[in-house]
C-alpha positions, -999 to +999 in steps of 0.1 A: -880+590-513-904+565-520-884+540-531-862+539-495-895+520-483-887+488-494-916+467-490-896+439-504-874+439-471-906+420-455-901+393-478-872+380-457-903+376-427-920+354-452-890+327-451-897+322-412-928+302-416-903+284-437-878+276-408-908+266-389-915+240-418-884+226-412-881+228-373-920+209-378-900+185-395-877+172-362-914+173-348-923+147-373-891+127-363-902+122-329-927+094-337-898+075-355-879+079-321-909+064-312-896+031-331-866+022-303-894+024-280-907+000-303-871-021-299-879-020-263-898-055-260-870-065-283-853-059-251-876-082-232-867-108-252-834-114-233-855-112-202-869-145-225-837-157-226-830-156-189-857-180-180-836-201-206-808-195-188-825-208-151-836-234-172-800-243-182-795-237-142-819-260-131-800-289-158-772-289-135-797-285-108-809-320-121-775-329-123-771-325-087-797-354-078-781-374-100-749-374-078-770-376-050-781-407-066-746-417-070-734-409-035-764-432-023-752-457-046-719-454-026-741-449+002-759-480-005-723-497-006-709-485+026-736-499+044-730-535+023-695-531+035-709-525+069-728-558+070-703-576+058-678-565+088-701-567+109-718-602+107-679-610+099-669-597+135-702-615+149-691-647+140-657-641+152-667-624+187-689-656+191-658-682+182-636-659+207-668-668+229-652-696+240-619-677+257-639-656+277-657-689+288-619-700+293-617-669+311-648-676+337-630-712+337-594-694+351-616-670+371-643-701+388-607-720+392-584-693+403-611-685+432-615-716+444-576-718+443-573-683+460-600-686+490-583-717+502-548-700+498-562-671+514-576-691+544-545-712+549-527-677+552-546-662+576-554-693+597-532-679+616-502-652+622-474-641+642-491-623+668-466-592+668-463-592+635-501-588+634-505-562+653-480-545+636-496-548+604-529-541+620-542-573+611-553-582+648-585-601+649-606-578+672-641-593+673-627-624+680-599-650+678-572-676+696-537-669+706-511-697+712-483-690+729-453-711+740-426-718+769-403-740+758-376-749+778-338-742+763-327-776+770-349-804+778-384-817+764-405-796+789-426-774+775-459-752+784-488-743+761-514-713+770-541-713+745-565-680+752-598-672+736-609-637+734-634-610+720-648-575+717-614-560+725-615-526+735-577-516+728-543-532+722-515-513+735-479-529+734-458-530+767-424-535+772-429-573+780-456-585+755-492-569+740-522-559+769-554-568+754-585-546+772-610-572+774-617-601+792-604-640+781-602-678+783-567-696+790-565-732+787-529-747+797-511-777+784-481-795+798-457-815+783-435-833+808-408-856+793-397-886+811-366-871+824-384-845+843-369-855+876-397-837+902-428-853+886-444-861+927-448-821+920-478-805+917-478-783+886-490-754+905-459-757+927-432-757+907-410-733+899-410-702+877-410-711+842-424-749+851-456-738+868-488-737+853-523-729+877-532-766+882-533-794+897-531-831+887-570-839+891-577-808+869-556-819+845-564-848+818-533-868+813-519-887+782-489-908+790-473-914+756-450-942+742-419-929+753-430-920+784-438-883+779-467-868+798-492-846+779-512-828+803-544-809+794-563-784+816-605-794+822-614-762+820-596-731+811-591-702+833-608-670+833-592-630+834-612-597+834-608-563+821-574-572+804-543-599+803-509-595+789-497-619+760-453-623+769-435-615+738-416-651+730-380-654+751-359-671+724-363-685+685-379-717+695-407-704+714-438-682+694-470-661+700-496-668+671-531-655+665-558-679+650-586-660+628-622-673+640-633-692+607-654-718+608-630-745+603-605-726+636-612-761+657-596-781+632-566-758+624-557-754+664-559-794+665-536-795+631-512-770+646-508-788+680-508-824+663-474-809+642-464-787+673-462-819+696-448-844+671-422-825+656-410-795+678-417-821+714-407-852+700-443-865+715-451-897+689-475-890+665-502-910+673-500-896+711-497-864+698-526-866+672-545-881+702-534-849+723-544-825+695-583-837+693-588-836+736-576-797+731-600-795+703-625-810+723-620-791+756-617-760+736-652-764+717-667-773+749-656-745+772-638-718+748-667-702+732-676-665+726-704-663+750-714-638+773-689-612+784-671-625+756-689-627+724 
């Protein structure tokens, strides 16, 4: 019975410490895991490498400045390219400096040219046909209107001076001016004229003019034709009526007040009388400069008037 205790079956516990030998032996493997710790800075070393690779970065980075230095070469050229156009198109702008001086030239010569064109236009109009442009004078001007006679020589002027109109209104017989005015009347008589012991004022319609023969001033021309020229002119307040013309030969005109209005009423009735009244030329320049006269004298835009 003794024997069926086998103390040799504790033997087997013996062997443990054994297997704990051997699992002490992993233990002792840990410090050589220890060594890819180790490999670890070896790791780092790329981290070297990447400053190696922002160095190679930087190189193009350098690069970069160089093509900056190239683009301010081209940079450097544009600007030469530059100042060669441009002292280029200097020089030309100042040779074309010459056509706009021909330019002033047309513009200094066309003005002169265009102010007298403009002043012989508008020296004076057809009256009707001014006012219905609305080109009226309003401050100022002359009116000449004519009565010819449809078949002989005879023939009336009225001249009339006006200003500060206040309206223009057209009737059915001619154009009411609102203001007040000056009428001066001249008389052509021809030698044929068979009442001439007559008193102008006394005549009959269409022959009669407002005066008599010592108010007149009297040019007896070559050919016998009287010219006869109101002293003074007549006067009309608050309005007077300017007849629209009775046939082609007779006219109304308006004469603009510019400073030179005197000698273009004494141009019109020198041309007037010599060529339209058959009055000789020398008579009728002689006529013309008495109108200017008496019109410069007693005519003006004074007063009520001006």
């Amino acid at each position: 019975m003794a024997t069926i205790k086998k103390p040799a079956a504790k033997k087997p516990a013996v062997k443990k410490p054994a297997a704990k030998a051997t699992t002490k032996k992993p233990v002792a493997k840990k410090p050589a895991v220890k060594k890819p710790a180790v490999k670890k800075p070896a790791v780092k070393k790329p981290a070297v490498k990447k400053p190696a690779v922002k160095a190679a970065v930087k190189k193009p980075a350098a690069k970069k400045p160089a093509v900056k230095t190239v683009a301010k070469a081209t940079a450097v050229k544009k600007p030469a390219v530059k100042a060669a156009v441009k002292p280029a198109a200097k020089p030309a702008a100042k040779i074309a400096a010459p056509k706009p001086a021909t330019t002033k030239a047309v513009t200094k010569a066309a003005e002169p040219v265009k102010k007298p064109a403009e002043v012989a236009d508008v020296k004076f109009r057809n009256l009707f046909d001014a006012f219905a442009q609305g080109k009226l004078p309003i401050d100022h001007g002359f009116i000449v209107s004519s009565f010819f006679s449809d078949t002989t020589a005879y023939s009336i002027y009225e001249i009339v001076s006006y200003a500060g109109v206040k309206e223009i209104f057209a009737t059915e017989t001619g154009l009411q001016f609102v203001t007040g005015g000056k009428k001066l009347y001249v008389l052509v008589e021809p030698d044929t004229y068979q009442i001439k012991h007559q008193e102008p004022v006394s005549r009959s319609e269409g022959e009669r003019i407002p005066k008599r023969y010592n108010e007149l001033e009297i040019i007896t021309a070559k050919n016998q034709y009287k010219i006869m020229i109101a002293k003074e002119p007549n006067e009309s307040y608050g309005s007077f009526t300017v007849l629209k013309p009775s046939n082609k030969i007779n006219f109304a005109v308006v004469f603009y007040h510019l400073p030179d209005v005197h000698n273009s009423l004494a141009a019109f009735f020198e041309d007037s009388l010599n060529r339209t009244r058959k009055v000789p030329q020398a008579d009728a320049k002689k006529a013309a400069q008495l109108i200017k006269e008496i019109v410069q004298k007693s005519m003006g835009f004074e007063g009520a008037y001006k």
